[in-house]
C-alpha positions in Angstrom: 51.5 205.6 61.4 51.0 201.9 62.8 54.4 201.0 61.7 56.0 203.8 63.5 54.1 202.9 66.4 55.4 199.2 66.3 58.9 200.7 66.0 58.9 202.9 69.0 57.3 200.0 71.2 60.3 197.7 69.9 62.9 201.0 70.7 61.5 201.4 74.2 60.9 197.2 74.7 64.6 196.7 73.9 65.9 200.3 76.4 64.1 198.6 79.1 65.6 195.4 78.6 69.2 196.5 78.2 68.0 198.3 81.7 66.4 195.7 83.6 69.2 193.2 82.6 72.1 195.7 84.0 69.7 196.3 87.2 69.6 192.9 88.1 73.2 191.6 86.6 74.8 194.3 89.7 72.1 193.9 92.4 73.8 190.2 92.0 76.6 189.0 93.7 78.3 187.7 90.8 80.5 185.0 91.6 83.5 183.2 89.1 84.7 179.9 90.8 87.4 179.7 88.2 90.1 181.8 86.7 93.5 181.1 85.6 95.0 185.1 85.6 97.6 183.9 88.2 98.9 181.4 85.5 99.0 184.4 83.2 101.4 185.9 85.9 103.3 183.6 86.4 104.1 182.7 82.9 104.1 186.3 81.4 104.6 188.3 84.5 101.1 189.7 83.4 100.3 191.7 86.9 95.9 192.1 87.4 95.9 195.7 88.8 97.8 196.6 85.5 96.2 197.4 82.1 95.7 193.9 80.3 92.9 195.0 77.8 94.0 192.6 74.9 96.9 190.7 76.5 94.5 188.5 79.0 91.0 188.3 79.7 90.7 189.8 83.4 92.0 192.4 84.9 90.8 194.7 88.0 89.3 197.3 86.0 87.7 194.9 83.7 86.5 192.9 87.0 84.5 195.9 88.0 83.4 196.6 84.8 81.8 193.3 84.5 79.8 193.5 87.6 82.3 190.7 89.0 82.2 190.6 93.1 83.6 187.4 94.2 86.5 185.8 92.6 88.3 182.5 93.3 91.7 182.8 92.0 92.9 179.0 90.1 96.4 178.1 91.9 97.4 175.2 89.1 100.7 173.5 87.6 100.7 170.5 85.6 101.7 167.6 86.5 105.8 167.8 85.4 105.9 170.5 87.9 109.1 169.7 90.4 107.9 171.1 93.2 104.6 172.1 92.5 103.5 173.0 96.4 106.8 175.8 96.5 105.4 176.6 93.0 101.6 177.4 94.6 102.9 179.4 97.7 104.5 181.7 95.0 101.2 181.6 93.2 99.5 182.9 96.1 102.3 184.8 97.4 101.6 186.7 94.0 98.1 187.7 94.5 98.7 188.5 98.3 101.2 191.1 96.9 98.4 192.9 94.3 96.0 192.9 96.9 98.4 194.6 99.4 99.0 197.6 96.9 94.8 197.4 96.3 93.1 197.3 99.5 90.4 199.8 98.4 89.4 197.5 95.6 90.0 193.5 96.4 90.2 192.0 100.0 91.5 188.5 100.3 88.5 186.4 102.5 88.5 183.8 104.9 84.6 183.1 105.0 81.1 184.2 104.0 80.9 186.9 106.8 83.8 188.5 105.2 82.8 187.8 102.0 79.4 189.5 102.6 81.5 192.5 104.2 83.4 193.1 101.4 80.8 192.5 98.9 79.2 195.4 101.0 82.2 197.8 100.3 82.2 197.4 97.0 85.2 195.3 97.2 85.6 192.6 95.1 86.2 189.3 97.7 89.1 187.2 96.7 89.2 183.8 97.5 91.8 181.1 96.1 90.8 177.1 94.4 94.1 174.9 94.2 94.1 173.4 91.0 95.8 169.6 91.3 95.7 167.9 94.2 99.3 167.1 93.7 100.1 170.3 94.8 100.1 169.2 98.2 102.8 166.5 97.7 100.6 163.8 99.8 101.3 166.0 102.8 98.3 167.1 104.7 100.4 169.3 107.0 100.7 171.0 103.5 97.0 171.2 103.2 96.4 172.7 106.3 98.6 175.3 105.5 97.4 176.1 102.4 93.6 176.5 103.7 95.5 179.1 105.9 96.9 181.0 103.6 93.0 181.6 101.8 92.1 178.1 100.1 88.4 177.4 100.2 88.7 174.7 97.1 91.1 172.2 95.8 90.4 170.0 92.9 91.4 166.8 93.9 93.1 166.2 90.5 94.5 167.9 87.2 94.9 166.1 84.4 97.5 163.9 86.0 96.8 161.6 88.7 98.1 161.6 91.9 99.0 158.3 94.1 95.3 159.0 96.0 93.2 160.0 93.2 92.8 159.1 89.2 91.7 161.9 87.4 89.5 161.6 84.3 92.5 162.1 81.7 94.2 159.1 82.9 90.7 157.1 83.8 90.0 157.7 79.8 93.4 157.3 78.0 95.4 155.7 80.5 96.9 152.2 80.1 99.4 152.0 82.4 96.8 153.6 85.8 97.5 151.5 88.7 94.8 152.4 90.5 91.1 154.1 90.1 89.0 156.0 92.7 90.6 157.5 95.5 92.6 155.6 97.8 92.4 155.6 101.5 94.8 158.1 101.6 92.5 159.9 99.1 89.5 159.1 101.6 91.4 161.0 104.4 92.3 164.3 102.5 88.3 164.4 101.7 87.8 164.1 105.5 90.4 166.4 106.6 89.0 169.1 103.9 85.6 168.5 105.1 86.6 169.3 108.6 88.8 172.5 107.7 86.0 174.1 105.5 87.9 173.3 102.1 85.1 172.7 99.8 86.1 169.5 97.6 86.5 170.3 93.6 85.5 167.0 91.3 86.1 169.2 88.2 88.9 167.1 86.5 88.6 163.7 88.3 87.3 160.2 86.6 84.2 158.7 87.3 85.2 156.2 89.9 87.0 159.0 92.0 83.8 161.0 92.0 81.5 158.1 93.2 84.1 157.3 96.1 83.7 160.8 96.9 80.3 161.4 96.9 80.4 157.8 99.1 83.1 159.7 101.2 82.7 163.5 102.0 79.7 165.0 105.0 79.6 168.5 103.1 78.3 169.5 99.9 80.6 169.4 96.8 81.4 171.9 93.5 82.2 171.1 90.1 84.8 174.6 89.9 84.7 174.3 85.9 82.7 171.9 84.3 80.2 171.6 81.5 77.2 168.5 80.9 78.6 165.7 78.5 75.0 165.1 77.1 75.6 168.3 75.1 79.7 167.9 74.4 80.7 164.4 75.1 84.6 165.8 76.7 85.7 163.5 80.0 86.2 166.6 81.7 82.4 167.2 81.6 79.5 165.5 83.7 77.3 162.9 83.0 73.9 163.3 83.5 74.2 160.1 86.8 76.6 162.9 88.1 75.1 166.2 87.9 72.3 164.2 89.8 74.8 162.9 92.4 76.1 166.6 92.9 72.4 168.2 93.1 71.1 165.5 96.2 74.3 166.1 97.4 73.3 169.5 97.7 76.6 171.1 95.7 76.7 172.8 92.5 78.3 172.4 89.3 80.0 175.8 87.8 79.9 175.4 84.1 83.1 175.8 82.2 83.3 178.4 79.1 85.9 176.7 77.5 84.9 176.4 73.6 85.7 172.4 74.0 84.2 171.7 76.6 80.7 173.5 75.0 81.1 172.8 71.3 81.3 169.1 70.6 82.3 170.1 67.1 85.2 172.5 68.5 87.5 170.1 68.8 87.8 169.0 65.1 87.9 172.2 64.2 90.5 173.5 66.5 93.1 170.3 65.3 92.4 171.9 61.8 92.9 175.2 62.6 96.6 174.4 63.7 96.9 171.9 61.0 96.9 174.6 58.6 99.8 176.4 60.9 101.6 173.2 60.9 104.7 174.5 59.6 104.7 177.2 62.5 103.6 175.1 65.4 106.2 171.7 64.6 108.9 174.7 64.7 107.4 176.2 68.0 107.6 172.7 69.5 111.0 171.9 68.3 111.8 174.7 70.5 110.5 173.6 73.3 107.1 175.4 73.8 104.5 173.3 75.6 101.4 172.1 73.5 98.8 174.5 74.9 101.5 177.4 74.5 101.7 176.7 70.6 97.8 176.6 70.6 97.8 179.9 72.7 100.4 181.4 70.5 99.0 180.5 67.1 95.2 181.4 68.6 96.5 185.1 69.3 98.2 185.6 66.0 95.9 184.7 63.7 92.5 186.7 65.8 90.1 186.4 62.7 90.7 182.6 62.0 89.7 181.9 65.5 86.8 183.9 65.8 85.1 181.3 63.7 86.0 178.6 65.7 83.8 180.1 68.3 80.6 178.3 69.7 77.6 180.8 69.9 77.0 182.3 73.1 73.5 180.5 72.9 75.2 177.1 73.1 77.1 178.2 76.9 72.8 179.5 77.6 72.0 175.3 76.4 74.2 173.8 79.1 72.9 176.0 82.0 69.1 175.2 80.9 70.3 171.5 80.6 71.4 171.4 84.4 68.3 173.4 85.3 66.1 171.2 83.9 67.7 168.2 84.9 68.0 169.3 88.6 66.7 172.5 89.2 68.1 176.2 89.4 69.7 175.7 93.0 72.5 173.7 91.4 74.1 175.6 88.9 76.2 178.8 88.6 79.3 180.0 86.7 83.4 178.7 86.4 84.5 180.6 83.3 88.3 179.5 82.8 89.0 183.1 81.7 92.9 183.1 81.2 93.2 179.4 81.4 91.9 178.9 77.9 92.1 180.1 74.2 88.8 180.1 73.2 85.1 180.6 75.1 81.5 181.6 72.8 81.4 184.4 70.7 80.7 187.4 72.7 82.4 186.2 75.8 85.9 188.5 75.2 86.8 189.0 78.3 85.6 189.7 81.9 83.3 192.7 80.9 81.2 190.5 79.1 79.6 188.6 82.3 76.2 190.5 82.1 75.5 189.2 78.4 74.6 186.2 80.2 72.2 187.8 82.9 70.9 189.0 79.8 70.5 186.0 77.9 69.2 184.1 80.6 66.3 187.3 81.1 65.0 186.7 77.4 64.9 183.1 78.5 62.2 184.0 81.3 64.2 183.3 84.0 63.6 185.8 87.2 65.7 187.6 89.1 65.9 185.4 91.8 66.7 182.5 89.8 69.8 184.8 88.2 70.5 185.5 91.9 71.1 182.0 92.4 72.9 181.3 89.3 75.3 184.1 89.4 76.4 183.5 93.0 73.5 182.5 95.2 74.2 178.9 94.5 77.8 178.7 95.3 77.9 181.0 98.5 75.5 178.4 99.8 77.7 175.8 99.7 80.5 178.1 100.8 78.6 178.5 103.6 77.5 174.9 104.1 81.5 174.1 104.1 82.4 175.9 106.8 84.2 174.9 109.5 81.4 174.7 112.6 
């Protein structure tokens, strides 16, 4: 009799959990600084407010279905792009044209009023992060108009440098840099998106450009996609000294589901992975396919192989209580990468997957209003602190 007792009380301990953790996952206003779906169109021709269940990780439907509310849409081209600022207006262009055939589900916002607004609607609030500061071709006339057509972040660099700012790729492997930190160039765009409301993204850049801009900028900063290097030592990740810098600055960091940038191991096993394709991938790249299109080819043929290349969702959980107890719960929310990567934790398949975190982070003991925080709270603050007075 006991034992079916215990079992019962375990039954009705886990219905209220999966409850509670659903309750408080959409009383949130779940924010994603980060996703790469317009890349995906772009690319593919992969339109959001079509069916993509299996083709990408987001979609409208799935947004909804994952609680999302807020989501700032990654503008990016590499570096070899030839004119990469024409190439972002069609970017954006893109996702003005799916949200004119949508207006009852996604609003493009300018601010936290109408971000709040929508929210209220039960719309989800699109905003827009620029990806590569060399998007703007050293222009700030181009700036300017790219904070008017719905830009409320740029990350100062990709990968590649620009002439005003060394990113961490080229700060690490570089030989040939000519410069590091920003410039005063560099110095001025930091201003100028201070003073438009453009919060300033130091995802991507080296060490010495983010200490000349936390010297530099009067508004809080983000970290759009990044993960803490004490846990996976990757240069795109933040050093304890940082994270630190960011919190007294008052921004946030948005940690990054990429597999490689949470798995310190995922690396090596990755490089094996398409080792054992090499045959197939040498002949994709004699073609002509770009290195992260043979990885994302070779990761979607061969499903079952990758699966096990896959961090734990636990691991994702260890860098947000790292930042946490580093700096506090004010200073750390969420920048997945969806559709800008091959690979995130097991259990993280696609957008609808959002409230296995809430969850996660329930069993952990945090409270509601620390998962308010983290799952939007955090970032709207700053949003709001950035704002054009």
């Amino acid at each position: 009799m006991k034992s079916k007792i215990i079992i019962l009380l375990v039954f009705f301990s886990q219905q209220v959990l999966a409850q509670s953790y659903q309750q408080v996952h959409q009383k949130a206003i779940l924010v994603d600084t980060h996703n790469d779906i317009l890349t995906q169109t772009m690319e593919k021709g992969f339109v959001f407010d079509n069916d993509l269940k299996g083709k990408t990780h987001s979609d409208l439907k799935r947004w909804k279905q994952g609680g999302l509310d807020v989501q700032f849409f990654s503008v990016w081209s590499d570096g070899n792009q030839v004119k990469p600022f024409e190439f972002a207006v069609r970017q954006i262009d893109s996702l003005d044209a799916v949200i004119k055939r949508n207006p009852d589900k996604i609003v493009k916002v300018a601010n936290s009023t109408e971000l709040y607004k929508a929210v209220n609607q039960k719309k989800i609030a699109a905003l827009i992060g620029v990806e590569g500061g060399h998007m703007i071709e050293d222009d700030m006339t181009k700036l300017d108009y790219l904070y008017k057509r719905g830009v409320r972040y740029m990350t100062l660099t990709w990968n590649n440098s620009t002439p005003w700012a060394s990113s961490a790729f080229d700060e690490t492997f570089s030989k040939t840099l000519d410069h590091k930190g920003l410039s005063d160039l560099g110095k001025q765009i930091v201003r100028r998106m201070n003073t438009l409301g453009m919060m300033v993204d130091i995802s991507h850049v080296g060490e010495k450009t983010f200490w000349d801009v936390i010297k530099t900028t009067s508004k809080p900063i983000i970290a759009s996609h990044s993960s803490v290097y004490n846990i996976c030592p990757h240069q795109r990740n933040l050093k304890d000294e940082q994270i630190r810098a960011i919190a007294k600055n008052g921004g946030v960091v948005q940690v990054n589901f990429y597999s490689g940038f949470i798995d310190s191991t995922y690396q090596r096993k990755s490089d094996a992975f398409i080792n054992s394709h090499k045959t197939e991938s040498d002949s994709l790249t004699r073609l002509g396919m770009a290195d992260y299109l043979v990885g994302e080819y070779l990761f979607s043929k061969y499903p079952d192989e990758v699966t096990a290349l896959r961090p734990p969702l636990s691991l994702l959980i260890q860098h947000i209580e790292y930042i946490i107890k580093l700096v506090g719960v004010d200073y750390v929310g969420l920048g997945s990468d969806f559709d800008g990567i091959e690979s995130a934790p097991q259990q993280l398949d696609d957008v609808t997957s959002y409230p296995l975190i809430t969850k996660a982070l329930l069993e952990k003991g945090y409270s509601e209003k620390d998962l308010n925080k983290i799952l939007g709270g955090n970032i709207l603050r700053v949003l709001k602190a950035n704002e054009a007075k």
